[in-house]
Structure formats: C-alpha cells, structure tokens
C-alpha positions in Angstrom: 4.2 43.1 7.3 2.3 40.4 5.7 -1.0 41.3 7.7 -1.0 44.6 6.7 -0.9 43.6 3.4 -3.2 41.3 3.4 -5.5 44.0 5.1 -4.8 45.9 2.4 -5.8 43.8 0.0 -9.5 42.8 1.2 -9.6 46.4 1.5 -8.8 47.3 -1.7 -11.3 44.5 -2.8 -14.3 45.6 -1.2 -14.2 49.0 -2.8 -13.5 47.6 -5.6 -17.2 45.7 -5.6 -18.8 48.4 -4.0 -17.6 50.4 -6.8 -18.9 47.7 -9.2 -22.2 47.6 -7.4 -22.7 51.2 -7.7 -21.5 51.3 -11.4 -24.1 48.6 -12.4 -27.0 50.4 -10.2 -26.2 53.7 -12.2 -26.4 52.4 -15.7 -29.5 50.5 -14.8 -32.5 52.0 -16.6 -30.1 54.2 -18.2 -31.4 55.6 -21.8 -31.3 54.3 -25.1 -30.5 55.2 -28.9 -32.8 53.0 -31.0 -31.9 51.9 -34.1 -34.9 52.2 -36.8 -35.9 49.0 -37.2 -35.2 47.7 -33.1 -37.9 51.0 -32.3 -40.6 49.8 -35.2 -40.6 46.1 -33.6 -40.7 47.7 -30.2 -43.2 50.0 -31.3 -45.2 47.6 -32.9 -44.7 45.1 -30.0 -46.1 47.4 -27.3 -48.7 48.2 -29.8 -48.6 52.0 -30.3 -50.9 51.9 -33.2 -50.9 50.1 -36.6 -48.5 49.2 -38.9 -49.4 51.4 -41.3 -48.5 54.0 -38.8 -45.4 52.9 -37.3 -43.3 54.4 -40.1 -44.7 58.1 -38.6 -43.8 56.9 -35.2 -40.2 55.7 -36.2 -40.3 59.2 -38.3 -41.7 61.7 -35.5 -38.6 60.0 -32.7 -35.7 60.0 -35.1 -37.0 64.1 -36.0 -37.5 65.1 -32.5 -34.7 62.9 -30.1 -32.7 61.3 -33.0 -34.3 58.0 -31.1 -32.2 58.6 -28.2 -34.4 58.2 -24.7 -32.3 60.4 -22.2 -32.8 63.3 -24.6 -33.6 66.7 -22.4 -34.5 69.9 -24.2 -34.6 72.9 -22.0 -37.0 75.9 -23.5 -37.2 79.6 -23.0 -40.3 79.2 -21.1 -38.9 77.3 -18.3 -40.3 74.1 -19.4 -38.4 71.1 -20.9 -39.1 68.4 -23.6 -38.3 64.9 -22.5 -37.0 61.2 -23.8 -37.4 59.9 -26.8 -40.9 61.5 -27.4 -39.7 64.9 -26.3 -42.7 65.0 -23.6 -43.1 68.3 -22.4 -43.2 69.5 -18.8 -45.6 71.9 -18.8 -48.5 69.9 -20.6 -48.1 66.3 -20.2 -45.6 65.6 -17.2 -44.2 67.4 -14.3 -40.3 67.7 -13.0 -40.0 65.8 -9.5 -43.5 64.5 -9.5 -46.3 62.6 -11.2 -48.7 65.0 -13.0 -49.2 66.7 -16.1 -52.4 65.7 -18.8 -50.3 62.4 -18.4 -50.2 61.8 -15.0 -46.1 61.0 -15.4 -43.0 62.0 -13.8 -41.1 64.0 -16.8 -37.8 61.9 -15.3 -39.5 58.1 -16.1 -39.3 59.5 -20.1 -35.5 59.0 -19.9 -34.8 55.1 -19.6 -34.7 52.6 -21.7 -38.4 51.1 -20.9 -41.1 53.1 -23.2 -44.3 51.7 -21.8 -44.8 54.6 -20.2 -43.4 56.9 -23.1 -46.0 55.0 -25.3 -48.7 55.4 -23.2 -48.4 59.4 -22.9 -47.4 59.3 -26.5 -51.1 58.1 -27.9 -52.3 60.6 -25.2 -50.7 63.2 -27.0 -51.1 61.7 -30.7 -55.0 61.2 -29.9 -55.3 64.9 -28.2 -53.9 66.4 -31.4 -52.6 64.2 -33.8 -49.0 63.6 -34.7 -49.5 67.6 -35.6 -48.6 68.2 -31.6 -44.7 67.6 -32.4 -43.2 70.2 -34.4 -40.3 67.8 -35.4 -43.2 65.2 -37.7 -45.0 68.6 -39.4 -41.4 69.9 -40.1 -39.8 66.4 -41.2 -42.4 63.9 -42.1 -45.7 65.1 -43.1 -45.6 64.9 -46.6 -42.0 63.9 -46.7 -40.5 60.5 -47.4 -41.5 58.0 -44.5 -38.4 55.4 -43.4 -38.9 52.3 -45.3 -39.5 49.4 -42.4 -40.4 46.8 -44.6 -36.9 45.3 -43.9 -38.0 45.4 -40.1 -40.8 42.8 -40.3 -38.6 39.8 -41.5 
C-alpha cells in the first residue's frame, strides 16, 4: 500500500515539473505592453533615432498597438499587421518565413525583444516617413506629442 503511494507520489511530481518546464518555455519570449516612459528608454537605448524623435515613436506604438508587442491585426486583403509596430505581411515580413522588404519572419514581431521590430521600423520610417502608419497621421501629426521629459531622469 505504501509503495503504491509512494509511486504515486514521484509520479504526481514529475508532471508536475514537466508541467512547470513547459509553462516557463511558453511564456518565454512571450509579448509585452510597454509603459510610455519603459518604451522611450528602450527606444532611445536601442537607438531608433533622436531624442527629439522619440516622443513620435512612443506616439506612432501607443496609436497603432496600444504598446502591446503580441498585437495581430488581420485585414480584408489577407494580410496581417504585426507587434507593437503593426508590421505588415505583405510589405515588410512574411507569415512562416523570413522575407518581406525586411527580410523578417512576421511571427519574431510578437515578443518582447524589439531589436528586430526597430530595425524594420527605421526601414519603414526611412522608406516613407512616419506617414507609412496610418495610426501617427491619424493621432499624432499635428497633435499633442506624450510629454517624456519625466522619462530621462
């Protein structure tokens, strides 16, 4: 009786850490929300552009993803915007593979590590200006910036 038990127990054990194992391999590179100031330091720490700038970064992510990286839009033309950028599949990335103007797997937009978010970012922003996302011309060009003068201290 007590052996069974026993077994039982080193059974119920072992799942139980292969079920942590699994849990803590899932939520690795999981996405993000980013709070205004956290995404200016980042964004100035990976070096997206100037400071002067940054506040149309911050602006252009919280209008188009509300800062969140694992942000998916489907569209009616069978594409899809992705992460915090909204990077869209038909243009700068590709579904299942690397490609695109970008060279990037649409998928790698939706963790928690931008470099390569940034890096197709200032593709896009030096193809066509921060005029490419429709979510900066409809809420930040000639609107109020966020103030991130807070951020720097």
């Amino acid at each position: 009786m007590m052996r069974g038990i026993r077994h039982n127990f080193r059974s119920a054990s072992a799942i139980s850490f292969v079920v942590l194992i699994l849990f803590t391999l899932y939520h690795t590179g999981e996405g993000k929300v980013y709070e205004k100031c956290t995404l200016a330091r980042t964004f100035d720490r990976q070096k997206i552009s100037s400071r002067t700038l940054i506040s149309n970064w911050v602006c252009l992510v919280m209008a188009e993803s509300g800062a969140d990286t694992s942000k998916v839009t489907k569209l009616p033309n069978d594409s899809a915007n992705y992460g915090i950028f909204q990077i869209n599949s038909k243009t700068w990335c590709r579904e299942g593979r690397k490609g695109g103007n970008c060279d990037k797997k649409c998928e790698d937009f939706l963790n928690d590590d931008l470099t390569d978010d940034i890096e197709c970012a200032k593709q896009i922003y030096n193809d066509s200006g921060f005029a490419a996302w429709k979510g900066w011309v409809n809420r930040c060009k000639q609107k109020t910036l966020p103030d991130l003068s807070s951020c720097w201290n």
